[in-house]
C-alpha positions as CSV (number, residue, x, y, z in Angstrom):
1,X,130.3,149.7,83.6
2,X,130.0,148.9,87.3
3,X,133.2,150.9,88.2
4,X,131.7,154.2,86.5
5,X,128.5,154.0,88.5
6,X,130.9,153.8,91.9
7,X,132.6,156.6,90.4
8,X,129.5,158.3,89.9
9,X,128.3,157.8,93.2
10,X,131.1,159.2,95.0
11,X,131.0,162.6,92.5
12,X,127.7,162.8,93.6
13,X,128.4,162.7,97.2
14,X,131.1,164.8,96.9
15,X,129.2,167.2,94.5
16,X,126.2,167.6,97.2
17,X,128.8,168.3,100.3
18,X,131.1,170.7,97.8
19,X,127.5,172.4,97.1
20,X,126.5,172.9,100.5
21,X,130.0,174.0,101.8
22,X,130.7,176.2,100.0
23,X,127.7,178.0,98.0
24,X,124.5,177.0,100.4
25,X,125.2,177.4,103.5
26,X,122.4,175.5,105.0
27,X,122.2,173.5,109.0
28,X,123.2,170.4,109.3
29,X,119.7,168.3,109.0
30,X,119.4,169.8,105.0
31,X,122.7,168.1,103.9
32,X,122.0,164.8,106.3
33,X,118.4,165.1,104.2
34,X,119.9,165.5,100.9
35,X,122.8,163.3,101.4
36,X,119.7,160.4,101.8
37,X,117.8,161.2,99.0
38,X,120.7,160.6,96.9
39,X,121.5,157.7,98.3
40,X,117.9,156.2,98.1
41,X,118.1,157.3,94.4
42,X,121.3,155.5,93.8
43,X,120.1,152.3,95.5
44,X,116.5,152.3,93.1
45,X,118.8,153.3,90.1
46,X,122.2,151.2,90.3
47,X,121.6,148.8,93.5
48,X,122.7,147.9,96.9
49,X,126.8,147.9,96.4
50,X,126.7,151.4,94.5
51,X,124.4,152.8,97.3
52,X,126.2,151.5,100.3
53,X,130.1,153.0,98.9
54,X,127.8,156.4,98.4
55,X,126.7,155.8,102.1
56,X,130.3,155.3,103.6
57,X,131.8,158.8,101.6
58,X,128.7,160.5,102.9
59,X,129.3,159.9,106.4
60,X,133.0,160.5,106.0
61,X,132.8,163.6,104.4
62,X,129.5,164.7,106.5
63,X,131.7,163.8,110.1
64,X,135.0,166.2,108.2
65,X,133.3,169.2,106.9
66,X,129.7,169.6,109.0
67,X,130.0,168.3,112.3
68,X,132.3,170.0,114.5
69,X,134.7,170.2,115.1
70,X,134.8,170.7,111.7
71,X,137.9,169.8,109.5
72,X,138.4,166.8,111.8
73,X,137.2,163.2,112.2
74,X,136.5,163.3,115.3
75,X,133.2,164.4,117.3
76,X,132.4,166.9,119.7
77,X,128.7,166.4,121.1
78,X,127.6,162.6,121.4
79,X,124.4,163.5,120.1
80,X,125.6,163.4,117.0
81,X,127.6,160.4,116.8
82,X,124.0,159.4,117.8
83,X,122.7,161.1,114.5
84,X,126.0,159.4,112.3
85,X,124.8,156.2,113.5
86,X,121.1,156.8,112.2
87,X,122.1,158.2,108.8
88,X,124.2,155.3,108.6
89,X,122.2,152.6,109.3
90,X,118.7,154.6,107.4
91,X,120.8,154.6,104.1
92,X,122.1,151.1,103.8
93,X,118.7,149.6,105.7
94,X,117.6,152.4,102.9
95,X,119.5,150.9,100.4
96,X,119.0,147.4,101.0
97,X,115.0,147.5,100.9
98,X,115.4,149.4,97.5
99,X,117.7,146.7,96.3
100,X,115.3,144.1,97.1
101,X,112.4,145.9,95.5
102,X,114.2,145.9,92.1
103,X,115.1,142.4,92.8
104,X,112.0,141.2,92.9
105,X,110.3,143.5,90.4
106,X,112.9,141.3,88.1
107,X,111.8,138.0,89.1
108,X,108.1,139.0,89.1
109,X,109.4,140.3,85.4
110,X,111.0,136.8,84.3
111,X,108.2,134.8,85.5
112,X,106.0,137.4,83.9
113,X,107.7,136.3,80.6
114,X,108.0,132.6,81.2
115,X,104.3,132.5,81.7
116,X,103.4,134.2,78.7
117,X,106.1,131.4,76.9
118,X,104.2,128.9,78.6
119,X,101.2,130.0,77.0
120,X,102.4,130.0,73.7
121,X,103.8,126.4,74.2
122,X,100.4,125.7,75.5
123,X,98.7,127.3,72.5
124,X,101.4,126.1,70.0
125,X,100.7,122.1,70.9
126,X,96.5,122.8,70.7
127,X,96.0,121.8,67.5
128,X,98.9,118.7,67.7
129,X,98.5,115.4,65.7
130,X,99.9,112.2,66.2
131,X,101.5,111.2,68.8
132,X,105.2,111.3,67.0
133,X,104.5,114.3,65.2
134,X,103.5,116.0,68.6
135,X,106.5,115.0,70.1
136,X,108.5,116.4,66.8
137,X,106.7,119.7,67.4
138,X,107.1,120.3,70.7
139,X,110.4,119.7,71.4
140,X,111.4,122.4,68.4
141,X,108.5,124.5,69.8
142,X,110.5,124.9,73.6
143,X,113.7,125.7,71.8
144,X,111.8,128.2,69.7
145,X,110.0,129.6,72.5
146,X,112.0,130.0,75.2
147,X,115.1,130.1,73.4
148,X,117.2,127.3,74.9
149,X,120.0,125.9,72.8
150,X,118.7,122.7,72.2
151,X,116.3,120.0,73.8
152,X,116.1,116.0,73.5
153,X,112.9,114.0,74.1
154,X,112.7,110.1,74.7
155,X,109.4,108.4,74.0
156,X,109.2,105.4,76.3
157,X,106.3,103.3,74.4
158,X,108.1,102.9,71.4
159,X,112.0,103.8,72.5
160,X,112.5,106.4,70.3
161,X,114.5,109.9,70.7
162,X,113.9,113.0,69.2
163,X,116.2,115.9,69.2
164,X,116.3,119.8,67.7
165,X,119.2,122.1,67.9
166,X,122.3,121.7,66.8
167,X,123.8,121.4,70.2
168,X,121.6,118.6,71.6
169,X,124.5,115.4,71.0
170,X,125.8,116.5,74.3
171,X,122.9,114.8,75.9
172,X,123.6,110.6,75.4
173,X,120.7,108.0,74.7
174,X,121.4,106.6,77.8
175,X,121.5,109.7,79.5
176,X,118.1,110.5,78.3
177,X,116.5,107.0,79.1
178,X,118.4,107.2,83.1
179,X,116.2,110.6,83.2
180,X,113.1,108.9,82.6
181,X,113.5,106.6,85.7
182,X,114.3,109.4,88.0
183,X,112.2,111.1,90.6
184,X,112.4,115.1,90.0
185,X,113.9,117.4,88.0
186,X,117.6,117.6,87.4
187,X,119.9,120.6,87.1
188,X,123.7,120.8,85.9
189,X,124.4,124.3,86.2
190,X,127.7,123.9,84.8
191,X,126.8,122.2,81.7
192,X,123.9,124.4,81.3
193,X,121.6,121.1,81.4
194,X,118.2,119.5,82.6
195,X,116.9,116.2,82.8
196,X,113.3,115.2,84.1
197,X,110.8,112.5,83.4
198,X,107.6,113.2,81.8
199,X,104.6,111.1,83.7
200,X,101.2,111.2,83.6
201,X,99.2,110.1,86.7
202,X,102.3,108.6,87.7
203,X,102.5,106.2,84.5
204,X,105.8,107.5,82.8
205,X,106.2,108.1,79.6
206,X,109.4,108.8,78.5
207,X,111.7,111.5,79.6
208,X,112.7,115.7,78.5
209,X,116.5,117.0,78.6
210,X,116.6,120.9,78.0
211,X,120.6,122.5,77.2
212,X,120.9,126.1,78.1
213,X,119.8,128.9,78.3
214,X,117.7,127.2,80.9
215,X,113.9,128.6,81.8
216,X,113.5,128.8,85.9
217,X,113.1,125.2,87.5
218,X,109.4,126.1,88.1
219,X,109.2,126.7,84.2
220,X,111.0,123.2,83.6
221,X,108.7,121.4,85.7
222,X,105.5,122.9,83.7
223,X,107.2,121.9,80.7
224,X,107.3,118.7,81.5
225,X,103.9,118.9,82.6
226,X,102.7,120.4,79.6
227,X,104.7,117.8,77.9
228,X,102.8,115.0,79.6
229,X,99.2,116.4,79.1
230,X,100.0,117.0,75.2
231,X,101.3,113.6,74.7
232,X,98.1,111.7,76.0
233,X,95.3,114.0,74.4
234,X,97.7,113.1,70.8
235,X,97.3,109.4,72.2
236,X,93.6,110.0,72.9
237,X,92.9,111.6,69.7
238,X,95.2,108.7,68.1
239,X,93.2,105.7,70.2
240,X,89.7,107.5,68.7
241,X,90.8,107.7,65.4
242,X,91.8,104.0,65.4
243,X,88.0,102.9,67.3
244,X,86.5,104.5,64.6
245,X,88.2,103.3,61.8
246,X,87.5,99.4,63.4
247,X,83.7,100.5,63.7
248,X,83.5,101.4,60.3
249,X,85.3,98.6,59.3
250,X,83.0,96.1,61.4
251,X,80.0,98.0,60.0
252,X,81.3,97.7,56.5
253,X,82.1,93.9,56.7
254,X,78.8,93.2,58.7
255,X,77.3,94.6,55.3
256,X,79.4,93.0,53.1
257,X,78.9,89.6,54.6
258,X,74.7,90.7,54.9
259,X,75.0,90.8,50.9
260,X,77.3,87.6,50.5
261,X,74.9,85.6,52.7
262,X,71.8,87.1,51.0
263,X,73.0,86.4,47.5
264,X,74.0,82.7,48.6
265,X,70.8,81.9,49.7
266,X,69.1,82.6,46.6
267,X,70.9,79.9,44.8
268,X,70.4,77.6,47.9
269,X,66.8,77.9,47.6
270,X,66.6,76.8,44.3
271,X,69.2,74.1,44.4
272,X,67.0,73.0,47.9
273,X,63.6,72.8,45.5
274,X,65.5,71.1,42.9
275,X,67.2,68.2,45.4
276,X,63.5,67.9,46.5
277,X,62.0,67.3,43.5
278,X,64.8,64.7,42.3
279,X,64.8,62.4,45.4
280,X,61.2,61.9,45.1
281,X,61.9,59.7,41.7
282,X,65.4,58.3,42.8
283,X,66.8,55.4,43.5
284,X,70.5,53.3,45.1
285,X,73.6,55.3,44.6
286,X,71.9,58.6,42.8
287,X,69.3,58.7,46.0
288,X,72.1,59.1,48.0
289,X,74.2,61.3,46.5
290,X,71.2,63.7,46.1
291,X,70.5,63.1,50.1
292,X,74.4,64.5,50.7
293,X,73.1,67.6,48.3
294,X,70.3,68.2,50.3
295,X,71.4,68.1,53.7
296,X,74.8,70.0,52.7
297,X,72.5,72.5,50.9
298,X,70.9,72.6,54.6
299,X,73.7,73.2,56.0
300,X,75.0,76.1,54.1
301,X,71.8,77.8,54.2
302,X,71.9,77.2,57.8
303,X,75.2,78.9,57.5
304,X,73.9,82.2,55.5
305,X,71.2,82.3,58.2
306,X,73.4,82.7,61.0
307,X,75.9,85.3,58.6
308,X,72.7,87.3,58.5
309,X,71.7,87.0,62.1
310,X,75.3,88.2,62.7
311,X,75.4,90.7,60.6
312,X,72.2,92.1,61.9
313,X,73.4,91.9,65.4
314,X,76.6,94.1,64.9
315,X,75.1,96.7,62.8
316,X,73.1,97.2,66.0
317,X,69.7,96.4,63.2
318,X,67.9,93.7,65.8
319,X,64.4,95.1,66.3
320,X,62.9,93.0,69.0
321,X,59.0,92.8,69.3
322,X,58.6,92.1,72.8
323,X,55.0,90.3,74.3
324,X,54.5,88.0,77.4
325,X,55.2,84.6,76.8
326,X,55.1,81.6,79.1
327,X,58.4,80.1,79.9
328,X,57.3,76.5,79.3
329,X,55.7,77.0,75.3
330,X,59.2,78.7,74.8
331,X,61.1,75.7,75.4
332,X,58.4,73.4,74.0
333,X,58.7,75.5,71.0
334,X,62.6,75.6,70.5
335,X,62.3,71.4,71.2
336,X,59.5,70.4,68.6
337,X,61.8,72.0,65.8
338,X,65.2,70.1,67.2
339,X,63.2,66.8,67.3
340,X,65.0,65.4,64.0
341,X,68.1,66.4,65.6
342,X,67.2,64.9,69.4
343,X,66.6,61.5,67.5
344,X,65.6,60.4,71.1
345,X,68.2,61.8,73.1
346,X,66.4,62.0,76.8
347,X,65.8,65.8,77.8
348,X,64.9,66.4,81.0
349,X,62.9,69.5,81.5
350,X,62.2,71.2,84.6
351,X,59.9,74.4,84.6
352,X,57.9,75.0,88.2
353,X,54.4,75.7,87.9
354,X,53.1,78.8,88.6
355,X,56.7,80.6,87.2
356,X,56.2,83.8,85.5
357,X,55.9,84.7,82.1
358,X,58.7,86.6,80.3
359,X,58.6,89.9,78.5
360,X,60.8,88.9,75.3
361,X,60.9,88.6,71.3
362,X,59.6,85.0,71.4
363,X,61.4,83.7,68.1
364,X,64.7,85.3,69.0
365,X,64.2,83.5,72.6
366,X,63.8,80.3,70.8
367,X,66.8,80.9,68.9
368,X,68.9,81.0,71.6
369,X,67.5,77.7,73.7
370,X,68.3,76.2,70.0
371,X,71.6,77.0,70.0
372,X,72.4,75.9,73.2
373,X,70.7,72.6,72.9
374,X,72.5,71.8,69.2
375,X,75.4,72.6,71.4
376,X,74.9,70.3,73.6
377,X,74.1,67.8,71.1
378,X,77.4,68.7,69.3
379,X,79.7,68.5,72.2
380,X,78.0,65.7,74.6
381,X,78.2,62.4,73.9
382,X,75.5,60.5,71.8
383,X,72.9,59.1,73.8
384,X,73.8,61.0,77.2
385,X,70.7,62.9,78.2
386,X,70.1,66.5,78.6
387,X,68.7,68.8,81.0
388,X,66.6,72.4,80.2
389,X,65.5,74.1,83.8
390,X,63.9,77.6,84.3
391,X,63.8,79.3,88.0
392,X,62.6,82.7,89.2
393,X,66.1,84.5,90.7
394,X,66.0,88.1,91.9
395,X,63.2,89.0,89.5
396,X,64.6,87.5,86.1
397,X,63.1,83.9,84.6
398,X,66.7,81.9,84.1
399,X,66.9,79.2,81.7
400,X,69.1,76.7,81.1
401,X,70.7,73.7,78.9
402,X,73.3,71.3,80.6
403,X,74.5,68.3,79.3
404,X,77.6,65.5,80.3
405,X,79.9,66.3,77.4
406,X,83.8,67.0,78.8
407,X,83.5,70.3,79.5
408,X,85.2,73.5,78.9
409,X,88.8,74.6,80.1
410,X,88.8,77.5,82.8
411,X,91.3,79.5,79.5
412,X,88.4,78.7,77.0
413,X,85.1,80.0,78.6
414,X,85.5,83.7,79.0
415,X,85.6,83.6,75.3
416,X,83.2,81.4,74.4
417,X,80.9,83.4,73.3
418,X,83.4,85.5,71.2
419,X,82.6,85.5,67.5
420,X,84.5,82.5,65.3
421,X,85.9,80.9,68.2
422,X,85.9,77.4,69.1
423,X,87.7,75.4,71.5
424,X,91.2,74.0,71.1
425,X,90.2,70.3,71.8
426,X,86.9,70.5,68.9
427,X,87.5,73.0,66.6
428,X,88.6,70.4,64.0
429,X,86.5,67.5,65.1
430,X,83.3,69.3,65.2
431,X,81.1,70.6,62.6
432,X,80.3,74.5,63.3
433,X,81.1,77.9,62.3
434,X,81.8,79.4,66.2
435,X,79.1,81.9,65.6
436,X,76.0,80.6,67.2
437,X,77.1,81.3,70.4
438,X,77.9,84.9,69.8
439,X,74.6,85.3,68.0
440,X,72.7,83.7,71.5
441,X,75.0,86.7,73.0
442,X,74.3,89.2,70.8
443,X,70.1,88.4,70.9
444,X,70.0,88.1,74.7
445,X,72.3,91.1,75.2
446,X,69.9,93.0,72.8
447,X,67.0,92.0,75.4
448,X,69.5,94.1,78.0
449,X,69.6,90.6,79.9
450,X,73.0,88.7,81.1
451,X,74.6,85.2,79.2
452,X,76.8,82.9,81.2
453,X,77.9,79.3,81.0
454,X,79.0,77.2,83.8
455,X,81.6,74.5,83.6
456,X,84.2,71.9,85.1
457,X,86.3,69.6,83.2
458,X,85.2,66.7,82.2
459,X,81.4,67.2,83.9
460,X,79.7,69.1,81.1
461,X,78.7,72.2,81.0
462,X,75.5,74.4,81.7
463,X,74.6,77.6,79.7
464,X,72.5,79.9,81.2
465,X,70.7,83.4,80.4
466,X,68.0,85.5,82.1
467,X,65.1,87.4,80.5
468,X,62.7,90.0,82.8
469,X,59.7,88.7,84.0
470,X,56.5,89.7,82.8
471,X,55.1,92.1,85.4
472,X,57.6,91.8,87.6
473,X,58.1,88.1,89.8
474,X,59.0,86.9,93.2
475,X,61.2,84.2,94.1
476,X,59.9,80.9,94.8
């Protein structure tokens, strides 16, 4: 095909200078003109190598049959050596800028093409799933699209490879996981191959192998990019599903257990009134068993309670009714109904006068200076005193319970107040449930106020929480 066009060019050539010879006798500057123009056509319509051979017959057969002396090589007059030289260099410089004008307008063309693959990619992966199945879909989408033999994908999280195309065994495993721990984009012209990583925000996530015919590099580095963004919004989408799920599961079970602990404490009550009513005409071994009934009936409608409190607190269904209340009748309060349990335990309590009231649910509040006083009791020993304080701190009223038991272990107390759990040292010698703590969390959190605890091995340990002063305070 390309020989045909060079023989074309020089019949043109010829054709024009046979023309003008012989049937239009015209001067010298019409057949330098014409001679041009077809050379400029040739170069728009076949390219640079077609145009220049068309150049060098023109000036040959220009200098042999128009300049004089004519019939000769050779040149009279400089001037027009001069004149050679211009039509010379106009049609190749000519032919050149032509050339690269077509070049170009076929680059512009491919990436014209690439982009609108690109956006089909982009629109093709819109609607995309999981995270495998995305991963499935778009590595058979860029073969599909842009119509590359085959291409290879390897998920890093869960080291897994995913191929399409029948010719994609030529890329190994292991070359496939190499790619993922390289910098940039790799090209094997010769095997018709490319290799990049695929990161996001520089975390990587797996690497993309693409086997010929190859897009440009600019095309392959979208790809991966495309690749990248894809992959996390299936992971986001993936990440939601599963949040929702586990809230619906924890708003299920907080139900469920809101039932159980409901339909348990009807029973209780009754058994409770019918233990009453027996030990009041008992006597030696059959008072005592029905003492053991009663307080283990307490104990288990103690435990309902605090199911129900929980339950309450994670379906988000704690309505607080908030009213000043002085710092010292809360503590008083949440102490008169331990007394039983204090049995004379000392409790030192230190309130200032003249400290603020707190805004706060008042019988919540007492719950949670309860539950860290039966802590105390629980995990102090017997007869070592306790110690309730209040203070005035940036604006919040803080109160709280210390006592000398042995402590909590640095591992243990960022998850203290997490729901069932109980430290590795008690857990099996203490009586509990591990959710009164996590209920003080969830009712002082619901106040939007701030639970800590404070501890060293073997010196005890000091919970603490803040509530918002009423009006507003100043620190002592």
């Amino acid at each position: 095909m390309k020989a045909l066009r060079f023989a074309a060019s020089v019949l043109i050539i010829a054709a024009i200078l046979a023309l003008y010879r012989t049937l239009l006798p015209v001067n010298n500057t019409t057949v330098a003109l014409t001679l041009l123009l077809a050379i400029l056509g040739m170069s728009a319509g076949w390219g640079l190598a077609e145009a220049t051979v068309a150049s060098l017959v023109a000036v040959v057969g220009f200098n042999y049959w128009f300049l004089p002396p004519v019939g000769t090589l050779t040149i009279q007059d400089p001037q027009n050596w001069v004149a050679l030289l211009a039509f010379l260099v106009t049609a190749v410089t000519a032919s050149q800028l032509s050339a690269r004008a077509r070049r170009r307008a076929a680059e512009a063309e491919a990436r014209r093409l690439e982009i609108e693959r690109l956006y089909a990619l982009v629109q093709a992966m819109m609607l995309s799933g999981s995270a495998r199945k995305t991963i499935r879909e778009f590595v058979n989408k860029v073969v599909q699209v842009f119509g590359c033999g085959a291409a290879a994908f390897y998920y890093r999280p869960s080291d897994e490879i995913f191929r399409s195309g029948a010719e994609s065994n030529p890329v190994s495993d292991h070359d496939l996981r190499v790619a993922a721990e390289i910098d940039d984009v790799s090209i094997d012209p010769q095997r018709l191959l490319a290799t990049a990583p695929v990161r996001l925000g520089g975390r990587p996530l797996g690497s993309m192998a693409l086997i010929g015919p190859l897009p440009s590099e600019q095309s392959v580095r979208a790809i991966m990019n495309l690749m990248a963004i894809t992959l996390e919004k299936a992971r986001a989408l993936e990440d939601a599903s599963y949040a929702e799920a586990a809230r619906q599961s924890e708003v299920l079970k907080s139900a469920l257990l809101d039932s159980l602990a409901h339909d348990i404490k009807t029973p209780l009550t009754s058994i409770k009134a019918a233990v009453t009513s027996l030990l009041g005409g008992a006597a030696g071994a059959e008072s005592e068993l029905l003492t053991i009934i009663d307080e283990e009936a307490d104990r288990l409608n103690q435990l309902a309670a605090e199911v129900i409190e929980m339950a309450r607190i994670e379906a988000g269904k704690l309505h607080l009714e908030k009213r000043a209340a002085a710092v010292a009748d809360l503590i008083g309060g949440a102490l008169s109904e331990l007394a039983p349990a204090l049995k004379g335990r000392p409790v030192a309590v230190d309130v200032p006068e003249g400290l603020p009231a707190v805004e706060a649910d008042l019988e919540f509040v007492q719950q949670v200076v309860k539950q860290f006083v039966e802590n105390a009791l629980k995990y102090s020993p017997e007869g070592s005193p306790l110690s309730i304080s209040a203070a005035l701190r940036s604006g919040k009223i803080v109160i709280g319970v210390a006592d000398r038991g042995p402590g909590i272990e640095e591992n243990e107390r960022a998850r203290i107040f997490d729901k069932f759990f109980r430290g590795r040292r008690h857990r099996f010698e203490t009586k509990g449930t591990g959710m009164g703590l996590a209920i003080a969390k969830g009712i002082v959190e619901a106040h939007g106020e701030r639970i800590w605890v404070e501890s060293e091995p073997g010196q005890g340990a000091a919970f603490y929480f803040s509530l918002s002063a009423s009006g507003g305070g100043r620190d002592n």
